[in-house]
N, C-alpha and C positions, 0 to 999 in steps of 0.2 A: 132350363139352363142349369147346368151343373155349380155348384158353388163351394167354396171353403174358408175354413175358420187360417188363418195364418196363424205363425210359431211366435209366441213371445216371450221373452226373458228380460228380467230387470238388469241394470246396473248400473250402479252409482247410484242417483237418485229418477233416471230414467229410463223408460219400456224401449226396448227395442225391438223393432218389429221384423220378422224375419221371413223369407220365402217358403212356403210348406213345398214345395217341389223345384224341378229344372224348367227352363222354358223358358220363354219370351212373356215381360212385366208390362203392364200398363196401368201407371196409377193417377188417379183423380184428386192425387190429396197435394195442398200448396204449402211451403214455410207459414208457421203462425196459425193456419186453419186449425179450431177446433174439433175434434174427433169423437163422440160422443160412442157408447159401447154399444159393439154391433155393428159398427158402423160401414159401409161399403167404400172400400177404400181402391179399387180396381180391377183388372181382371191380368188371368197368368191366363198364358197360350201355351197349351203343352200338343203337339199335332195336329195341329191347324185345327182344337178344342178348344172353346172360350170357355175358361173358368170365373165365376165371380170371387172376389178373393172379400173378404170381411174381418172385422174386428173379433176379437170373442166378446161375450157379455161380459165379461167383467174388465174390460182395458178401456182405458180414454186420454183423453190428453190432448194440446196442443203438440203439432209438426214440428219437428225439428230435421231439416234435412242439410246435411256441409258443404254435399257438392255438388253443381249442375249435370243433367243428366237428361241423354234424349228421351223424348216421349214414349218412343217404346226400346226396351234393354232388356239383355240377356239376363238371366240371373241361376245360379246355383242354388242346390238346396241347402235350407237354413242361411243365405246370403241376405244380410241387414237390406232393408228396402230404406227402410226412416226409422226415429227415434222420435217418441212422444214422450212431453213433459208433460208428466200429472199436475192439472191445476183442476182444485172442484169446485170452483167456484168460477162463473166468467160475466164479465163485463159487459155492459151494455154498448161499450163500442166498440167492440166485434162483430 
């Protein structure tokens, strides 16, 4: 299976995670969930191609998403998917 790193950019004080390509999104990540670096966060469909779409090594964070959204959606390139707040430390009741 084909796989890729997604686009991220800081700002403010968090990542925002962006689509590497056009196509059709499915992702695996909830508000609040933890995202460790690397992490597999869902697959782009670009021509009836399932891509695995990931974290890069060096991004983490909890979910931050604003607004509800079908399970699977169209997306442009570099169109925000979620915004992750760095936290480096997490809790045990998570």
């Amino acid at each position: 299976m084909l796989t890729l790193k997604v686009i991220t950019e800081s700002k403010n004080t968090e990542i925002r995670v962006l689509s590497p390509s056009v196509g059709f999104c499915f992702l695996t990540t909830e508000p609040g969930k933890y995202l460790s670096a690397g992490a597999f966060i869902g697959k782009l469909i670009i021509m009836n191609t399932k891509i695995n779409l990931y974290l890069p090594a060096d991004v983490f964070g909890k979910v931050v998403i604003e607004e509800e959204r079908d399970k699977i959606f169209q997306v442009e390139y570099k169109q925000e998917l979620f915004r992750l707040s760095p936290e480096n430390i997490r809790s045990n009741d998570e």
